[in-house]
Backbone bond lengths (Angstrom), bond angles and torsions (degrees), N, CA, C in turn:
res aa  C-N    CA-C-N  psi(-1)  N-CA   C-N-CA  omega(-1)  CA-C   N-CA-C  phi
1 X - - - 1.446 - - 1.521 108.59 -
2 X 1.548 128.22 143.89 0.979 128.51 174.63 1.594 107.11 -151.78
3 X 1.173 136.90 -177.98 1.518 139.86 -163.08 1.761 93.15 -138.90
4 X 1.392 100.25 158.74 1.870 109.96 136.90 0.757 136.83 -120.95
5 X 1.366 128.41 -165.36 1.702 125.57 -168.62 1.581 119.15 -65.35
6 X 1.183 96.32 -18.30 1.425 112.42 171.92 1.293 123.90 -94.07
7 X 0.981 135.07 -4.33 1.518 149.10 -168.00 1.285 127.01 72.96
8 X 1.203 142.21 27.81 1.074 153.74 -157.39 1.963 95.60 -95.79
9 X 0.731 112.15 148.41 1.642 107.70 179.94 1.893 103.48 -117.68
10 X 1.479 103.00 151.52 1.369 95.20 -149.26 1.712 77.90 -134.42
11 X 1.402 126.45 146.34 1.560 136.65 -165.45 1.705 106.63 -175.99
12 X 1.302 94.72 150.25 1.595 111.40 175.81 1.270 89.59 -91.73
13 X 1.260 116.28 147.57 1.494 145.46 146.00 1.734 111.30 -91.68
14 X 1.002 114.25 156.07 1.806 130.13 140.22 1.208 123.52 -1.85
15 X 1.536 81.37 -92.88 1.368 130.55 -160.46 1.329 123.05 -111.27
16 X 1.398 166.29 -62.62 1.111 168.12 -77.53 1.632 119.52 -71.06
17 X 1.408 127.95 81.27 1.577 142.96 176.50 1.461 98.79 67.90
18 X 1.412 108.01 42.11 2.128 125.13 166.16 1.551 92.15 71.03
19 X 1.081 117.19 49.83 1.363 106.99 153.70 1.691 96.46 -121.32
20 X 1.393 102.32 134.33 1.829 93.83 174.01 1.737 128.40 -73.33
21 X 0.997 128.11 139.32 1.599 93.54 174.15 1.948 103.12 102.91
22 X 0.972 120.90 -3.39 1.390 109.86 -147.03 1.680 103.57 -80.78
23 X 1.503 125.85 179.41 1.266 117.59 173.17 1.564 108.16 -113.18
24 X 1.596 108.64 148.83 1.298 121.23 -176.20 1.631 105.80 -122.42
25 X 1.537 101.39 129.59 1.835 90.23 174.10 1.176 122.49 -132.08
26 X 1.438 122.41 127.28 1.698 124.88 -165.21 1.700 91.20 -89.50
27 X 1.261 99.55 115.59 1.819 114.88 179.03 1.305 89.67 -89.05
28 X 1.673 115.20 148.10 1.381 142.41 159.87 1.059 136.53 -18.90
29 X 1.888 96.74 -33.48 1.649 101.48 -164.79 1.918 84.31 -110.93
30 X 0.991 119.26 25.29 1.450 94.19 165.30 1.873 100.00 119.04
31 X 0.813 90.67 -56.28 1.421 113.17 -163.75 1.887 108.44 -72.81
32 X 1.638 109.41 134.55 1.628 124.61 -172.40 0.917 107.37 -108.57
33 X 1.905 116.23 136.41 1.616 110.13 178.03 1.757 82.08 -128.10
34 X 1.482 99.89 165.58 1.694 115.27 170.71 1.264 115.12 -133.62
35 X 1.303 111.54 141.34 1.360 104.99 -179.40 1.675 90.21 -119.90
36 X 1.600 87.93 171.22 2.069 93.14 -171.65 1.865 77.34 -128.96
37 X 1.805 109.08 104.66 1.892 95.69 164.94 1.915 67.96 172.69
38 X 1.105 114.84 160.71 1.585 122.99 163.68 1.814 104.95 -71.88
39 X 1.565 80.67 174.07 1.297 114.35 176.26 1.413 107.54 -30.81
40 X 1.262 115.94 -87.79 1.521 134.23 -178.47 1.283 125.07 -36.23
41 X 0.988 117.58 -37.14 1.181 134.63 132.78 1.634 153.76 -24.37
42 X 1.163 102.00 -65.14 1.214 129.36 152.06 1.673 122.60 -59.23
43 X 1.489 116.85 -35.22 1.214 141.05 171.42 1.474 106.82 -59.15
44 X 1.222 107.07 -74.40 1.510 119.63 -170.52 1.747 106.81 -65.16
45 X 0.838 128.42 -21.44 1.614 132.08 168.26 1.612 109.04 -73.60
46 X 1.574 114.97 -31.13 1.548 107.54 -173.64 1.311 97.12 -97.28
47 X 1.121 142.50 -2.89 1.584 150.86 -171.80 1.333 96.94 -111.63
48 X 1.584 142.43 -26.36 1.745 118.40 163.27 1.483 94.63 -80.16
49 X 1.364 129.57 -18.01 1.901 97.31 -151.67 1.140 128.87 144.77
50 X 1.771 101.47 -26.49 1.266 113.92 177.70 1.618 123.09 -55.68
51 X 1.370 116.94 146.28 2.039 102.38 142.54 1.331 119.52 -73.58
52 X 1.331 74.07 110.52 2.189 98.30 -178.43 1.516 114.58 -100.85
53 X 1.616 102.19 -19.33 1.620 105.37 -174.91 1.134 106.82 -160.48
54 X 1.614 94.33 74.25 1.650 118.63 177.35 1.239 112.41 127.06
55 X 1.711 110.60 -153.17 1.419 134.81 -178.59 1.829 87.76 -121.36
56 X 1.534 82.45 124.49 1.679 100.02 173.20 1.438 113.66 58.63
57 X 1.194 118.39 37.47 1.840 127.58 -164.35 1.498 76.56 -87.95
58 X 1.808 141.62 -55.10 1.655 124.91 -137.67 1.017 123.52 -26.75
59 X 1.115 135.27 -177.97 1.691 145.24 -175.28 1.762 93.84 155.72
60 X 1.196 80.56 121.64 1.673 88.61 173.08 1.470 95.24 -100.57
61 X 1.530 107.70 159.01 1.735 117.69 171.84 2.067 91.77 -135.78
62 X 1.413 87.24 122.37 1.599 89.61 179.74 1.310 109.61 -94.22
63 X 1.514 115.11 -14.99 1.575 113.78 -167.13 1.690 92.10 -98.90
64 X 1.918 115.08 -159.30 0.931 138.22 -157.39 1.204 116.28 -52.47
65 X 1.326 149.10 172.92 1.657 131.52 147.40 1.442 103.72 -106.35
66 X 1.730 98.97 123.81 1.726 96.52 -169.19 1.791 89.31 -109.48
67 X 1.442 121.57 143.90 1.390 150.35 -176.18 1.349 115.48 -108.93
68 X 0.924 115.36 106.23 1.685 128.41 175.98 1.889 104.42 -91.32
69 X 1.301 105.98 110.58 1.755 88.32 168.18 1.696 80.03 -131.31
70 X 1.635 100.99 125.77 1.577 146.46 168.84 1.724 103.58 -63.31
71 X 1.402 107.53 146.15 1.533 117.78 -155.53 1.845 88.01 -65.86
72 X 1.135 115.32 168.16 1.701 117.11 167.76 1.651 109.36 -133.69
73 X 0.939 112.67 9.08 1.004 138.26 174.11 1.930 136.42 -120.20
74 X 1.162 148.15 131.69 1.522 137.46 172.36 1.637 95.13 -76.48
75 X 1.786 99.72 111.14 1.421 105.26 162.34 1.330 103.59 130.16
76 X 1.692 122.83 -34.21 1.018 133.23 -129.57 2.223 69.98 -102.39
77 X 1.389 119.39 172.77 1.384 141.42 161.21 1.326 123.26 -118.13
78 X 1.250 102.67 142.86 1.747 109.49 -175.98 1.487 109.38 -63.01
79 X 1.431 113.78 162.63 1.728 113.68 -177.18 1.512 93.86 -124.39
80 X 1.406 97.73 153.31 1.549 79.23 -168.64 2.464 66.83 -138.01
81 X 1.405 95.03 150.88 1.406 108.84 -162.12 1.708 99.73 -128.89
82 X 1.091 136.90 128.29 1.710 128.28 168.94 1.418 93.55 -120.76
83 X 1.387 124.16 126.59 1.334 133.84 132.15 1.918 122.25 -39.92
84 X 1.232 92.65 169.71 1.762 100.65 177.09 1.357 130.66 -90.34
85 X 1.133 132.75 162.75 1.543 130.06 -148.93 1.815 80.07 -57.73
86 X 1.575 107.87 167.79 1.566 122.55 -165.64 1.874 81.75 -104.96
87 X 1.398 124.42 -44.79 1.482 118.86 -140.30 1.126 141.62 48.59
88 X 1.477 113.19 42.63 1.433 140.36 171.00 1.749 106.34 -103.56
């Protein structure tokens, strides 16, 4: 499970329309979209522009992709990760 900047919450499913593996996303306003393709996938479509989480969700990000992974542990600190310029 992971989120975006917007709050949208981002999760594997099963199943999603017989694709195994697929991604499901609970958008902000209430409302669930699914996609049937993996992770990576799904990633790189909401990072050019696409609607990835919903109807009319796009948002392009031209700069870095910065990664937050949250402690999993008591004690432990969040990591926070930036990729390299995109050149978009």
């Amino acid at each position: 499970m992971t989120s975006t900047d917007r709050g949208d919450v981002v999760f594997m499913a099963p199943r999603v329309h017989g694709f195994p593996g697929g991604m499901c996303v609970a958008c902000e306003d209430g409302d669930w979209a699914d996609y049937p393709m993996p992770f990576a996938e799904w990633l790189y479509r909401f990072l050019i522009g696409e609607d990835m989480a919903g109807c009319k969700s796009a948002a392009f990000y031209p700069g870095p992709v910065r990664w937050e992974c949250p402690p999993m542990a008591p004690g432990e600190r969040s990591h926070v990760s930036q990729g390299p310029e995109r050149g978009m």
